[in-house]
MDAnalysis code that builds the backbone (N, CA, C; Angstrom):
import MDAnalysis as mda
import numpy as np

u = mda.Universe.empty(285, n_residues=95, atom_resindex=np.repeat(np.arange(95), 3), trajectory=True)
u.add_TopologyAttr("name", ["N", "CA", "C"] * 95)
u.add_TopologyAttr("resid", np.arange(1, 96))
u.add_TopologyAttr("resname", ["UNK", "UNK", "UNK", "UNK", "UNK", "UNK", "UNK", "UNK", "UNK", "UNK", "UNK", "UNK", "UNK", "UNK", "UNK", "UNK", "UNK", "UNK", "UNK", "UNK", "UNK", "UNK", "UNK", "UNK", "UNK", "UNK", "UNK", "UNK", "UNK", "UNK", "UNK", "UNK", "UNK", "UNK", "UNK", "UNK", "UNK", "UNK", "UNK", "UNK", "UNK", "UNK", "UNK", "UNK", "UNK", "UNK", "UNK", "UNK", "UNK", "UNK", "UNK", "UNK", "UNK", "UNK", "UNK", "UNK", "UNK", "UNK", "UNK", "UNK", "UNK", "UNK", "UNK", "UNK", "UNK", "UNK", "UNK", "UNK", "UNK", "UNK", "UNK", "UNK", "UNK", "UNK", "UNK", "UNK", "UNK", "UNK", "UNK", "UNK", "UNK", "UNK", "UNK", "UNK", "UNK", "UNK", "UNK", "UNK", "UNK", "UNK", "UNK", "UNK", "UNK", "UNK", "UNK"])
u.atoms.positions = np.array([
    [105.303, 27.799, 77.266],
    [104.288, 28.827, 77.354],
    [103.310, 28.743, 76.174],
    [103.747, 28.670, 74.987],
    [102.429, 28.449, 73.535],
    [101.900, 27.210, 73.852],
    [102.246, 26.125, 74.569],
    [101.639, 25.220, 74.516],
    [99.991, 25.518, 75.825],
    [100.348, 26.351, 76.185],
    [100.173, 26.964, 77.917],
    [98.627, 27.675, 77.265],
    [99.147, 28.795, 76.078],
    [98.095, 29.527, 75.569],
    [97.406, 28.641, 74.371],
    [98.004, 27.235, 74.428],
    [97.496, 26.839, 72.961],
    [95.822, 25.912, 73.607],
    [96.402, 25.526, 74.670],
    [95.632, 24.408, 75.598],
    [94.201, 25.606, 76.087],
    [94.561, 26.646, 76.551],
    [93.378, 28.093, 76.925],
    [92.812, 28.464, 76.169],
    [93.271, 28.205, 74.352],
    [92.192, 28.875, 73.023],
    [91.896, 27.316, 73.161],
    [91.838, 26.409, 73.047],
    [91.167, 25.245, 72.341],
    [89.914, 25.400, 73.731],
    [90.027, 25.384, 75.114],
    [88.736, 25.367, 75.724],
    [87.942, 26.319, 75.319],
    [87.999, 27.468, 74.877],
    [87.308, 28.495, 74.214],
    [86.525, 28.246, 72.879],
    [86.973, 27.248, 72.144],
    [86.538, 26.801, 70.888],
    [85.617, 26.318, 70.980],
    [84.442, 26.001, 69.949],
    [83.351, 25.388, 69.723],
    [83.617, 24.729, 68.561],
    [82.826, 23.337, 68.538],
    [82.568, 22.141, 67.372],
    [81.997, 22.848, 65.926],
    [82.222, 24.329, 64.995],
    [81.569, 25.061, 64.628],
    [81.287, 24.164, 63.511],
    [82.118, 23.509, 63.156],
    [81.568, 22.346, 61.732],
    [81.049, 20.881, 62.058],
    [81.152, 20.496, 62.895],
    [80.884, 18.898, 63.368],
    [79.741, 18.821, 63.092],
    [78.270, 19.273, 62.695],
    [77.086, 18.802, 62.239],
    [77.340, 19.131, 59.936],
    [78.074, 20.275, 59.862],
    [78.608, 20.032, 58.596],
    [79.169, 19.238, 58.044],
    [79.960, 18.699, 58.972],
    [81.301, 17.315, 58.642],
    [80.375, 16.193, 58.539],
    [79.336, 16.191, 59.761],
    [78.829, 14.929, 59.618],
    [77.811, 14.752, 58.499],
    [76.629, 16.074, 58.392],
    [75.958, 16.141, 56.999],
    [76.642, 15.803, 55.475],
    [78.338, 16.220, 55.771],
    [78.893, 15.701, 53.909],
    [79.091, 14.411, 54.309],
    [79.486, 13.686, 54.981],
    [79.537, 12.924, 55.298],
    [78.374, 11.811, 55.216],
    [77.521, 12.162, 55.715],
    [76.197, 11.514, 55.994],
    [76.151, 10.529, 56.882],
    [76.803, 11.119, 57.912],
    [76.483, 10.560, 59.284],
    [75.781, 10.648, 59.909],
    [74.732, 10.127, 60.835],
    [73.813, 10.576, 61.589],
    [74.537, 10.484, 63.559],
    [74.038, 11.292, 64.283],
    [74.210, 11.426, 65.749],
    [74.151, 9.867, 66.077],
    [73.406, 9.257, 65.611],
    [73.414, 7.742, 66.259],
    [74.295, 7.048, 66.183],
    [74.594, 6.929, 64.690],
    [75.943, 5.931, 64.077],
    [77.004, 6.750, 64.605],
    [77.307, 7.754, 64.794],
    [78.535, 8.626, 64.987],
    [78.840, 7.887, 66.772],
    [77.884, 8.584, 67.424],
    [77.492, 7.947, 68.765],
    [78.174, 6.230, 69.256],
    [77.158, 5.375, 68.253],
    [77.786, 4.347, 68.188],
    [79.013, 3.443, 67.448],
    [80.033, 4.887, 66.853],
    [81.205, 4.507, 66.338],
    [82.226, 4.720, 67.504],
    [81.661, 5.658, 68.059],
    [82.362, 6.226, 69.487],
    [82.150, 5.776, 70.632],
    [80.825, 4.740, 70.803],
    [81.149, 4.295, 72.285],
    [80.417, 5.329, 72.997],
    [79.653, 6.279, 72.570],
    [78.791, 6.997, 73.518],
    [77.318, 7.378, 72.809],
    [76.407, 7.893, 73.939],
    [75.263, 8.112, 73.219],
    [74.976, 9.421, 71.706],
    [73.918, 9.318, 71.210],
    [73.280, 9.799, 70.621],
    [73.334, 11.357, 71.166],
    [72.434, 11.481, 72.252],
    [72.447, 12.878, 73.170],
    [73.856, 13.644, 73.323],
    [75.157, 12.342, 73.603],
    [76.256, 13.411, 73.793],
    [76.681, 13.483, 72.629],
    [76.342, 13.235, 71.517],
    [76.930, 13.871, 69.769],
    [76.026, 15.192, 69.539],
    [75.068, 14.919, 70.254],
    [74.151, 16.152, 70.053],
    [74.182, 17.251, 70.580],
    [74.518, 17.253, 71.743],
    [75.182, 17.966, 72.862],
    [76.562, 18.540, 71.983],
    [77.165, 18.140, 71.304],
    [78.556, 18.387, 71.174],
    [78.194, 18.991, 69.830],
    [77.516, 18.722, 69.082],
    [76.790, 19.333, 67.759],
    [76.305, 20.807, 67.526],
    [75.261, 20.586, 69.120],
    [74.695, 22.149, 69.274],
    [75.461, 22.877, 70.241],
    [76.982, 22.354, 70.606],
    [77.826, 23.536, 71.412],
    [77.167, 23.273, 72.946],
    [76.569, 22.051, 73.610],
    [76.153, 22.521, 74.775],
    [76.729, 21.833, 75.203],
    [78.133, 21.424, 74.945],
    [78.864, 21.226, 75.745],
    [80.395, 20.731, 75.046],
    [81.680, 20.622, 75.299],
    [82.800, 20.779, 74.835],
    [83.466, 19.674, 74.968],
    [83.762, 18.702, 73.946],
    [84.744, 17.782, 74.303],
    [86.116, 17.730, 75.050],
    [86.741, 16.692, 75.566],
    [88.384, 16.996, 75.968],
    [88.989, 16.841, 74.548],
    [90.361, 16.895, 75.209],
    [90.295, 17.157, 73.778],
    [90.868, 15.483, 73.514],
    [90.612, 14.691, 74.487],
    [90.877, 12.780, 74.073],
    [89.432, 12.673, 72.454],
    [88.732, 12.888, 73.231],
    [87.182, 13.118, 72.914],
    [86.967, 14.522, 71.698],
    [87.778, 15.185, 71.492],
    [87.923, 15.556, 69.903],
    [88.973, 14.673, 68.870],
    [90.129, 14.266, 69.438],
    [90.368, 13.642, 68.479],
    [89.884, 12.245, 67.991],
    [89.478, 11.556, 69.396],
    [88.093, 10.232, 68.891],
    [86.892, 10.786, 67.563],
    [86.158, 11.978, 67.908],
    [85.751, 12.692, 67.138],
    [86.355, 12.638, 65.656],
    [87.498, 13.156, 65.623],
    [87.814, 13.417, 64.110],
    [87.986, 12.022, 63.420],
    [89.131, 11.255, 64.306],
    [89.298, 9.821, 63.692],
    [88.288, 9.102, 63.371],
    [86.829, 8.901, 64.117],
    [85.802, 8.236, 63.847],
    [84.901, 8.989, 62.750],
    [85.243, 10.549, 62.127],
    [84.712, 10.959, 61.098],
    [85.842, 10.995, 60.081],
    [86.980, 10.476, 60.033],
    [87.925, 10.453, 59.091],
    [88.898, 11.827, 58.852],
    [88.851, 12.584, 59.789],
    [88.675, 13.921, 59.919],
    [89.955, 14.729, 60.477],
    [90.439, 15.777, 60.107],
    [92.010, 16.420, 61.157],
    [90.812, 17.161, 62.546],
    [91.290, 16.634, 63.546],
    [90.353, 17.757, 64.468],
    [90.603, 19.149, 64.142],
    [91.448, 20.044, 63.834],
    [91.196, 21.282, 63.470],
    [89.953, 21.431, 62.117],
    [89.455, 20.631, 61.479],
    [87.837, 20.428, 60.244],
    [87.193, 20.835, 61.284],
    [86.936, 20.231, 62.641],
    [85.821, 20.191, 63.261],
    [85.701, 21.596, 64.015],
    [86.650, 22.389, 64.078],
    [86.697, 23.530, 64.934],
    [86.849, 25.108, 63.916],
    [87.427, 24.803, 62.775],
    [87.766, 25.831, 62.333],
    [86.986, 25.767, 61.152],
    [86.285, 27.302, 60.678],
    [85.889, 27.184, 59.563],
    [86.230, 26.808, 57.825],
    [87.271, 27.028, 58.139],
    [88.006, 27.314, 56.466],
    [88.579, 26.062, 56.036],
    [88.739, 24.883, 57.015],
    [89.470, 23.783, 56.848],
    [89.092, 22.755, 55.852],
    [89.590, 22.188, 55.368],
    [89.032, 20.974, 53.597],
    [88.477, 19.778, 55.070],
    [86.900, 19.743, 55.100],
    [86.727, 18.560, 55.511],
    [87.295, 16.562, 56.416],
    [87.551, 16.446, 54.711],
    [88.159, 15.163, 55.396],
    [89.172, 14.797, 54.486],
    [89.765, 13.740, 55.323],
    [91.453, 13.450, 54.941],
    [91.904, 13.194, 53.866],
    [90.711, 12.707, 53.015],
    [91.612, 12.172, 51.756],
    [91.359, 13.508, 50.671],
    [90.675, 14.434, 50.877],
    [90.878, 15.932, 50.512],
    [92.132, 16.455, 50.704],
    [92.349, 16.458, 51.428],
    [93.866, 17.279, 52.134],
    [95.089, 16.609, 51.496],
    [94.707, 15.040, 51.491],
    [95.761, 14.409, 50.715],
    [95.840, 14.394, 49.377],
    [94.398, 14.659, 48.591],
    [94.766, 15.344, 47.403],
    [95.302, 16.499, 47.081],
    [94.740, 17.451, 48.115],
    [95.429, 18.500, 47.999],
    [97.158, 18.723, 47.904],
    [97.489, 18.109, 48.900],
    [98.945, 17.647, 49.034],
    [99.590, 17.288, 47.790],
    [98.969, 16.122, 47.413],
    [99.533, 15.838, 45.978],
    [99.436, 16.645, 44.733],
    [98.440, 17.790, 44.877],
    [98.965, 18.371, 43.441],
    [99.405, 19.435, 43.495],
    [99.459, 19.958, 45.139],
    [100.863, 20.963, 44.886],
    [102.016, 20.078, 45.164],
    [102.436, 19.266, 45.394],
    [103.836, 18.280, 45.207],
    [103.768, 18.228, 43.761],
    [102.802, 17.885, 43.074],
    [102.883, 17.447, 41.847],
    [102.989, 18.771, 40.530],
    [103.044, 20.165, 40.957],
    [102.810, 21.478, 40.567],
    [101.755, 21.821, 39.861],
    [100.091, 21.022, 40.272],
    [99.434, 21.219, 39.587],
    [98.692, 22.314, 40.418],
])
């Protein structure tokens, strides 16, 4: 059943950081586009919310921005991966 309600909030979700991710980043819709195997228009599309990835097609998304797909959906999340993995390490490390 959580998996039931987990699958019904993610279609509800929007890409609310994916033009943020890609700006620190400094990715542009094109290169992103052509890291992924699709156009320009559908990064843009997916940028300005007019339309919703599966979710095969969010996690292509995150991996081709280096990214946890929850960065791309949720506000509060540390960007990209090797953030998180610092993070990791200095509370392991008790700093």
């Amino acid at each position: 059943m959580y998996f039931y309600t987990q699958i019904n909030n993610y279609r509800k979700m929007k890409l609310n950081r994916l033009k943020v991710v890609m700006a620190e980043l400094g990715i542009s819709q094109k290169a992103l586009g052509e890291k992924m195997g699709v156009s320009s228009a559908s990064i843009s599309n997916l940028a300005n919310n007019r339309s919703q990835p599966s979710l095969q097609k969010l996690f292509m998304l995150a991996d081709a921005l280096g990214v946890s797909p929850c960065s791309l959906i949720n506000d509060g999340q540390t960007a990209t991966r090797s953030s998180q993995e610092e993070q990791s390490r200095s509370l392991q490390n008790g700093a």
